[in-house]
MMTF fields as JSON, N, C-alpha, C and O atoms, coordinates in Angstrom:
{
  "mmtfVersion": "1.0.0",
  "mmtfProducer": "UNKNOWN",
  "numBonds": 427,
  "numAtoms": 428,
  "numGroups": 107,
  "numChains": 1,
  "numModels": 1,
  "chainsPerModel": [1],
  "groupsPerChain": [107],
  "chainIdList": ["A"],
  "bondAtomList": [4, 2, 8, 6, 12, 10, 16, 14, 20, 18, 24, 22, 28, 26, 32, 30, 36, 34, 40, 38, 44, 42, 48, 46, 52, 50, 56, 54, 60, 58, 64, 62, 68, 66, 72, 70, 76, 74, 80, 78, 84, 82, 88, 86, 92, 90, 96, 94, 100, 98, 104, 102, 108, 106, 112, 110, 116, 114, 120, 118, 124, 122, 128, 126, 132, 130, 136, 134, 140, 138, 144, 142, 148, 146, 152, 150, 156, 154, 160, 158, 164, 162, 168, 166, 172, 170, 176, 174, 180, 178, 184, 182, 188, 186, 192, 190, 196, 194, 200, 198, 204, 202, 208, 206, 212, 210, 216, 214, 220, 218, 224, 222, 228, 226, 232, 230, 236, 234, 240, 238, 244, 242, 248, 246, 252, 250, 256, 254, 260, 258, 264, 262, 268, 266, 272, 270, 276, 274, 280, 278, 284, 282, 288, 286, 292, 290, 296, 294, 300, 298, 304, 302, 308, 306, 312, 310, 316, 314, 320, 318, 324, 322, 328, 326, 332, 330, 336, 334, 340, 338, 344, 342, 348, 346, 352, 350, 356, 354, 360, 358, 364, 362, 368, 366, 372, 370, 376, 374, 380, 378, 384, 382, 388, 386, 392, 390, 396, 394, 400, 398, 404, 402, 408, 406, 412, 410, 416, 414, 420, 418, 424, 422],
  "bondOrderList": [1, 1, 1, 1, 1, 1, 1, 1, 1, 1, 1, 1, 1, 1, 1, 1, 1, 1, 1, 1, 1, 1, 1, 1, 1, 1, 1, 1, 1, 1, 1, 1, 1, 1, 1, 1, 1, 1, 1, 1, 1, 1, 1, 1, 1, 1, 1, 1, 1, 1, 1, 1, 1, 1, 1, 1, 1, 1, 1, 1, 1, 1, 1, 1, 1, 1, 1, 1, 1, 1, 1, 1, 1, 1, 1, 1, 1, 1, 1, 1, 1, 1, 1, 1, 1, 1, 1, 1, 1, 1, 1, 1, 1, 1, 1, 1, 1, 1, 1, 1, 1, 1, 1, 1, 1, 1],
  "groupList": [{"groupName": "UNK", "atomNameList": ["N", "CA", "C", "O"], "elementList": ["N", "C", "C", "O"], "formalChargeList": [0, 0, 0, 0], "bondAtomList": [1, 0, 2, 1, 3, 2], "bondOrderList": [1, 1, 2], "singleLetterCode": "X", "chemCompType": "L-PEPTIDE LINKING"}],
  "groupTypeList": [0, 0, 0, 0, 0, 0, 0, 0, 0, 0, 0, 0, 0, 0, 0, 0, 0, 0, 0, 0, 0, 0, 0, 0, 0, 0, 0, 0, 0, 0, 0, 0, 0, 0, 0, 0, 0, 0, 0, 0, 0, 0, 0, 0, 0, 0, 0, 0, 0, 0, 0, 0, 0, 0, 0, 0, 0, 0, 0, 0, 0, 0, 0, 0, 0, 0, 0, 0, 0, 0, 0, 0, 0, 0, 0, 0, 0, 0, 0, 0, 0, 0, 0, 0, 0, 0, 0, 0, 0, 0, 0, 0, 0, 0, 0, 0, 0, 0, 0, 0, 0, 0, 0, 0, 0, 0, 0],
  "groupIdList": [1, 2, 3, 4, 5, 6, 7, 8, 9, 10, 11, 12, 13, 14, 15, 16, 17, 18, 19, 20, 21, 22, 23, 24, 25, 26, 27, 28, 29, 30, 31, 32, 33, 34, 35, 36, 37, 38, 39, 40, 41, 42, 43, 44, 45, 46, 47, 48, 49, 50, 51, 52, 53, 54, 55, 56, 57, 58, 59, 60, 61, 62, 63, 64, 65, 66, 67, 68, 69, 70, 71, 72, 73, 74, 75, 76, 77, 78, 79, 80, 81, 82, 83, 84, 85, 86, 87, 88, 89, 90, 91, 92, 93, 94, 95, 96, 97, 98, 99, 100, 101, 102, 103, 104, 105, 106, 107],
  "secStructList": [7, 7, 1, 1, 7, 7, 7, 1, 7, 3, 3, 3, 3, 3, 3, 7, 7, 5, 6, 6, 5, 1, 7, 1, 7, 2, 2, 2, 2, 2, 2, 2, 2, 2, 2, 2, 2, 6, 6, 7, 7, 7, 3, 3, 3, 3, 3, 1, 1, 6, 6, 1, 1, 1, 1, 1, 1, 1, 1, 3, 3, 3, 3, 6, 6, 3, 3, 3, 3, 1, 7, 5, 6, 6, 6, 5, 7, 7, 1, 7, 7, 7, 6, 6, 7, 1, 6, 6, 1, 7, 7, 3, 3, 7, 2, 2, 2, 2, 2, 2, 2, 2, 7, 1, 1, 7, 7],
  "xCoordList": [0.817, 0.0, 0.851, 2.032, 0.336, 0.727, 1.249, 1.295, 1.625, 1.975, 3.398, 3.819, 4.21, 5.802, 5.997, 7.003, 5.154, 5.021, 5.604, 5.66, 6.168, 6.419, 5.599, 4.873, 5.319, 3.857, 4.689, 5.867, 3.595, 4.492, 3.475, 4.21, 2.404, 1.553, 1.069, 0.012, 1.876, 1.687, 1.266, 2.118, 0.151, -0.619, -0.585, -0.824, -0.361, -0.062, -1.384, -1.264, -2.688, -3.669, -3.262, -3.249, -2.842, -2.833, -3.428, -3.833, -3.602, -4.362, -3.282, -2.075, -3.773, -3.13, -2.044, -2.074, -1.099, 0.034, -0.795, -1.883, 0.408, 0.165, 1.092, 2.204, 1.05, 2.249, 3.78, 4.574, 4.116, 5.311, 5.587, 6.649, 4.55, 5.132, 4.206, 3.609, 4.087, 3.486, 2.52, 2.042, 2.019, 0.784, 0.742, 1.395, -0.691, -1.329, -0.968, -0.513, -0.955, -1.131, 0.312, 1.347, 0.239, 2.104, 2.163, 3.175, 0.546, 0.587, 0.617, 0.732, 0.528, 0.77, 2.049, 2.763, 2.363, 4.056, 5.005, 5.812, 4.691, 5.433, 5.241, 6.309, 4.051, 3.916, 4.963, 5.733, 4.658, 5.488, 6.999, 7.599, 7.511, 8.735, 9.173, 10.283, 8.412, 8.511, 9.373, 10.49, 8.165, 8.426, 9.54, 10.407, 9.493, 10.85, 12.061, 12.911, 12.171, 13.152, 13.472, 14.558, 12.64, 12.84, 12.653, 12.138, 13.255, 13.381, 12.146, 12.462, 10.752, 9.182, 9.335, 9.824, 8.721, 7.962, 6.546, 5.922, 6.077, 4.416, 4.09, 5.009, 2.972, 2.224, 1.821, 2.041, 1.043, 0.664, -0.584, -0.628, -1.731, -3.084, -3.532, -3.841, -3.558, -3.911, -5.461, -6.053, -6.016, -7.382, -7.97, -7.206, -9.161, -9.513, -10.206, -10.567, -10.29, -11.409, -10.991, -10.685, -11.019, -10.619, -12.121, -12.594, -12.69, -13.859, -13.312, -13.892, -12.323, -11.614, -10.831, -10.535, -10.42, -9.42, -10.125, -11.327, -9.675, -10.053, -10.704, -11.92, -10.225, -10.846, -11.423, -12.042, -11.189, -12.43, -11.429, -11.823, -10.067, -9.416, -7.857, -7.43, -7.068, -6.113, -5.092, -5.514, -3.299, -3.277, -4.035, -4.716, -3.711, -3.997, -2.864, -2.193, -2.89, -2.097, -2.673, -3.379, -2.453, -2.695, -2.063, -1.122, -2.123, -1.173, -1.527, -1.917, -1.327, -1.903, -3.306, -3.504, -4.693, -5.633, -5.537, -6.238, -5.117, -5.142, -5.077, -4.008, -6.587, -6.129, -5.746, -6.433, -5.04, -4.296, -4.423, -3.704, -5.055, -5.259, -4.887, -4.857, -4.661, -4.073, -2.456, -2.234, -1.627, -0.952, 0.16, 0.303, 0.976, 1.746, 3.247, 3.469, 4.108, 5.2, 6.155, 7.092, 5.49, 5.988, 5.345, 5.495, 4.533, 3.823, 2.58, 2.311, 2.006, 0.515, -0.631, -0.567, -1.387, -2.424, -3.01, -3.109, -3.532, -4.213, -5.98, -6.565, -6.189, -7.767, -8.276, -9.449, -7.201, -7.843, -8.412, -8.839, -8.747, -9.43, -11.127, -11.757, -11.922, -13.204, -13.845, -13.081, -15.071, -15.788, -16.494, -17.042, -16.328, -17.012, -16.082, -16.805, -14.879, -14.047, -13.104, -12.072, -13.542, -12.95, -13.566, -14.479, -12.845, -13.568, -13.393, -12.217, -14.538, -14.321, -13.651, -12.642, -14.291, -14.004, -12.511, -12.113, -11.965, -10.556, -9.64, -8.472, -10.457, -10.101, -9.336, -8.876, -9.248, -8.236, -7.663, -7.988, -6.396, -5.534, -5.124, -5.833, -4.451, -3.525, -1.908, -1.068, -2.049, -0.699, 0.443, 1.18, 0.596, 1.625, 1.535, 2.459, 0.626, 0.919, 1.394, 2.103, 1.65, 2.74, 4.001, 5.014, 4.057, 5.469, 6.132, 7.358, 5.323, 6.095, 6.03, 7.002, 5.509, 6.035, 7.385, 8.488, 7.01, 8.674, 9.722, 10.884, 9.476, 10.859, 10.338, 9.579, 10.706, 10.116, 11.22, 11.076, 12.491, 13.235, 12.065, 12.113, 11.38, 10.185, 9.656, 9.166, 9.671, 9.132, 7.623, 6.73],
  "yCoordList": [-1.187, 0.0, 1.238, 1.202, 2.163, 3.559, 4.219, 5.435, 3.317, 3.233, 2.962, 2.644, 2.981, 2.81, 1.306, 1.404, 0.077, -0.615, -0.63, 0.406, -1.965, -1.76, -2.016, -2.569, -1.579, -1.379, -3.004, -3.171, -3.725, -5.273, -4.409, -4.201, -4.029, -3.654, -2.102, -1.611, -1.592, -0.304, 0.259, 0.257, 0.629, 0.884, 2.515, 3.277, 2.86, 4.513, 4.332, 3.518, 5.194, 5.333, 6.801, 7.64, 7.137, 8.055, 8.202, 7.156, 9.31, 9.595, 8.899, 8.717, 8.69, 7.759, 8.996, 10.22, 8.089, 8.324, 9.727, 9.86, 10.397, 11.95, 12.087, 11.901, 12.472, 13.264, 12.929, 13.832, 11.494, 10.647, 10.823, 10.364, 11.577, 11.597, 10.488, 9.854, 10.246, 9.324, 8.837, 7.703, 10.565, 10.943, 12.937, 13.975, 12.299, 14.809, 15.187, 16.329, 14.754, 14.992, 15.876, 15.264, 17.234, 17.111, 16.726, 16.671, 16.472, 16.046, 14.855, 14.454, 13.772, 12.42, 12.375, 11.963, 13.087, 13.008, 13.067, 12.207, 14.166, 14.248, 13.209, 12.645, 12.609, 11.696, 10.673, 10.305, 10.23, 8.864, 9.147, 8.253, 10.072, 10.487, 10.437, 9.942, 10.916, 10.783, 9.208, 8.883, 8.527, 6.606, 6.287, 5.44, 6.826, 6.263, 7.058, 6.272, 8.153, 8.526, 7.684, 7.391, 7.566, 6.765, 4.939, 4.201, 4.579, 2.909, 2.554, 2.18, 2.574, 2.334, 1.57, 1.956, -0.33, -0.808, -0.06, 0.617, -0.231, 0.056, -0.275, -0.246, -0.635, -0.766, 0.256, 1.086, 0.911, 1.602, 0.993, -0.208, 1.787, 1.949, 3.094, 4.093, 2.946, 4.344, 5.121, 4.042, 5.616, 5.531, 6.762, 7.716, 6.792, 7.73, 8.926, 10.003, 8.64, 9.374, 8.979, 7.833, 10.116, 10.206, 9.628, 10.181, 9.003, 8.452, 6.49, 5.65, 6.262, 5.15, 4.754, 3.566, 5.798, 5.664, 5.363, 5.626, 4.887, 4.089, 5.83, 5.944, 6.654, 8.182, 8.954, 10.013, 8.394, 9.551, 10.754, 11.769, 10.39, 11.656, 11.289, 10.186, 11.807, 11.319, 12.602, 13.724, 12.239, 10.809, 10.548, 11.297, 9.056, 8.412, 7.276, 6.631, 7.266, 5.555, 4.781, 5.316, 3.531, 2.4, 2.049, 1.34, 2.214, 1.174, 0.325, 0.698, -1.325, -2.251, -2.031, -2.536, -1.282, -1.307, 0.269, 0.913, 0.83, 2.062, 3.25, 3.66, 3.869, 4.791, 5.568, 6.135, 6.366, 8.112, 9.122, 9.143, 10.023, 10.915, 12.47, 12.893, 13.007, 14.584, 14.566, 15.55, 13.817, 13.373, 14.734, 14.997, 15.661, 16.533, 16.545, 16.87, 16.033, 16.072, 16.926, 16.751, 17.781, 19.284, 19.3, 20.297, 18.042, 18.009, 18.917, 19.514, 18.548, 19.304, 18.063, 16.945, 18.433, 17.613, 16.744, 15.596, 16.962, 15.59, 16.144, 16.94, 14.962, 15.073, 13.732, 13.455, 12.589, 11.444, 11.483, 12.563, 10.239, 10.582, 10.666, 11.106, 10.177, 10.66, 9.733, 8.788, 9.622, 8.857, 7.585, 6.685, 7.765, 6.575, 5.412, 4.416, 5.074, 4.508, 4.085, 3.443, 4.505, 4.465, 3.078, 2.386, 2.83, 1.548, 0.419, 0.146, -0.802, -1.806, -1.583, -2.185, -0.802, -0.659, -0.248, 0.095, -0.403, -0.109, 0.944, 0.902, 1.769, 2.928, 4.197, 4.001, 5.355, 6.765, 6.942, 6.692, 7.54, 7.74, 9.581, 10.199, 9.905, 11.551, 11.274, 10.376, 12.565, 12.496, 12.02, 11.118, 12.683, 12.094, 10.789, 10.357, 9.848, 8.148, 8.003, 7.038, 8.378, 8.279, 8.76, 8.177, 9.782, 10.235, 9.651, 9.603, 8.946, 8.451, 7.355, 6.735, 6.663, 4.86, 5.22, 4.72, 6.3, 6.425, 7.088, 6.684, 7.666, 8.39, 8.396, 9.311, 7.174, 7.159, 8.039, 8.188, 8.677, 9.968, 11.194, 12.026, 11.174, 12.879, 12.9, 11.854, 13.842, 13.669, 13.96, 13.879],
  "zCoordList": [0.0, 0.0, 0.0, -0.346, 0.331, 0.254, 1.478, 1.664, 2.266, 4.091, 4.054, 5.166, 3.213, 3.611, 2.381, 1.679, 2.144, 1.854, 0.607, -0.054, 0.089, -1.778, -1.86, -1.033, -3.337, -3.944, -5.329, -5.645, -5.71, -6.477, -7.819, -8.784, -8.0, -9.176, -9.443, -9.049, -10.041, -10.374, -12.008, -12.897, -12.194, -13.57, -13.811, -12.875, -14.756, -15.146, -16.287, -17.203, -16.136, -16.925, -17.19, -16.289, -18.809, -19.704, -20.935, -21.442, -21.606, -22.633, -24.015, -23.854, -24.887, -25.737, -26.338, -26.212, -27.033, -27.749, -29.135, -29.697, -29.115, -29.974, -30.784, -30.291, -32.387, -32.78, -32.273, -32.013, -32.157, -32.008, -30.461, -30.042, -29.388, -27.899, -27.575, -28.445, -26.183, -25.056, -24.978, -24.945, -24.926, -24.724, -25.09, -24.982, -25.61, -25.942, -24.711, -24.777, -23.577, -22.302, -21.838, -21.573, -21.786, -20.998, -19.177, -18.478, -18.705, -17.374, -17.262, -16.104, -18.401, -18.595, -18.447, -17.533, -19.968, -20.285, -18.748, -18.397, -18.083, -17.153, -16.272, -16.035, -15.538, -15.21, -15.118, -14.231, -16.725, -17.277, -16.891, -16.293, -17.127, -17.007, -15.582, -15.387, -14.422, -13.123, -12.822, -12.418, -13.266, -12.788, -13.935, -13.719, -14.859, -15.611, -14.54, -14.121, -14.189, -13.754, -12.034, -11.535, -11.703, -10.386, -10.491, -9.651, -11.791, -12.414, -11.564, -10.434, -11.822, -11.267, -12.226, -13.288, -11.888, -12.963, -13.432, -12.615, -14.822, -14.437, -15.545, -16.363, -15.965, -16.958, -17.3, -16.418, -18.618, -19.204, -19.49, -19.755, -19.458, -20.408, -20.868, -20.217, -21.894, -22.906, -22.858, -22.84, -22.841, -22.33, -23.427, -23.571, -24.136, -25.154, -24.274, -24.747, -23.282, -22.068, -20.572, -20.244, -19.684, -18.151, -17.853, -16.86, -18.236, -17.988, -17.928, -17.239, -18.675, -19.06, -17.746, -17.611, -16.622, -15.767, -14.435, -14.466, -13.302, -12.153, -11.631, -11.787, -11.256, -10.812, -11.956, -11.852, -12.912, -13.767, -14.383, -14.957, -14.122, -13.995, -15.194, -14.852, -16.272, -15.997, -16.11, -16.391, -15.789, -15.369, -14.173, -13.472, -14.077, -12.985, -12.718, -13.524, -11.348, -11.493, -10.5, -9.645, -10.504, -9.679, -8.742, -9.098, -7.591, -6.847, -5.812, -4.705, -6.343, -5.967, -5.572, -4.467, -6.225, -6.083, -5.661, -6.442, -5.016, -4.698, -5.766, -6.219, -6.199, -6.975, -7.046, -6.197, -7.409, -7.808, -8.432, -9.432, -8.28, -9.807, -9.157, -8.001, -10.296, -10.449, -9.716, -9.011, -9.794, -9.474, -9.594, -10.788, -8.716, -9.375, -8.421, -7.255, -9.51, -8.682, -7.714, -6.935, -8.144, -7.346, -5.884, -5.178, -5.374, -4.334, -3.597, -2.555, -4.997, -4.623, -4.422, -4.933, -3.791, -2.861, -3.782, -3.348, -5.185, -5.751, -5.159, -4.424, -6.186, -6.009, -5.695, -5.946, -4.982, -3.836, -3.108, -2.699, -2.512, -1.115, -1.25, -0.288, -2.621, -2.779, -1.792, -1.595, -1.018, -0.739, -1.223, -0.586, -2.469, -3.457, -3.113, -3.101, -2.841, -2.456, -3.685, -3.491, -5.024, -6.144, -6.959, -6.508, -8.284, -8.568, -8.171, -7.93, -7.915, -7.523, -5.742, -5.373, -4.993, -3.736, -3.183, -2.07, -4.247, -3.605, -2.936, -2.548, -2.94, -2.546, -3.358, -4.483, -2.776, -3.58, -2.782, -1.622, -3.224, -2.484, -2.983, -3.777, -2.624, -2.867, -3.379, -3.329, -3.865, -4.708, -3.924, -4.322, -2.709, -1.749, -1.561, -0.871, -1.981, -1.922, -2.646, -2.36, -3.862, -5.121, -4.752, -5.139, -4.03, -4.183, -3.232, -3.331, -1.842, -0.754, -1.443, -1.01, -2.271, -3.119, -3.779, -3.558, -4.725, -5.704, -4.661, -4.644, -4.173, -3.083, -1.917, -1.599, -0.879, 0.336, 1.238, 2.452, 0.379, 1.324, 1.473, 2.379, 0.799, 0.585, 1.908, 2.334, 2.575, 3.62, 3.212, 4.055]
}
């Protein structure tokens, strides 16, 4: 989980590939670039619609069931945490569960 824990399944939901980049997205792009820069396994799903992604939102990422969205590495709060508990019960989480998985030095 998002508690100090390794995370074994991590999913990056972005808007599909553009004009030879990633993604149209430059909040994807950066995203992707984040977990490449900190050697993150993750899967990729391309999604035509933030309607396609576990929060409705992208990016988004997964971790181990825990969703993520508005994710900003500069350490801004995210839009986790909804009550719905996310899809398939699993809960949301905030941007800081991402950043304490990839750099558990961040305070």
């Amino acid at each position: 989980g998002a508690d100090g824990q390794s995370v074994s399944r991590v999913t990056l939901y972005k808007f599909e590939p553009a004009w030879g980049l990633p993604s149209f997205s430059p909040e994807c792009i950066c995203l992707e670039a984040y977990l490449r820069l900190f050697n993150v396994k993750f899967s990729e799903e391309a999604c035509t619609s933030e309607n396609a992604s576990p929060t409705g939102t992208l990016p988004a990422v997964d971790l181990d069931g825990l969703a993520v969205d508005g994710y900003d590495p500069e350490g801004g709060s995210g839009n986790g945490g909804g009550e719905d508990g996310g899809e398939g019960g699993q809960g949301r989480g905030t941007a800081g569960d991402v950043r304490s998985i990839i750099d558990p030095t961040d305070p």
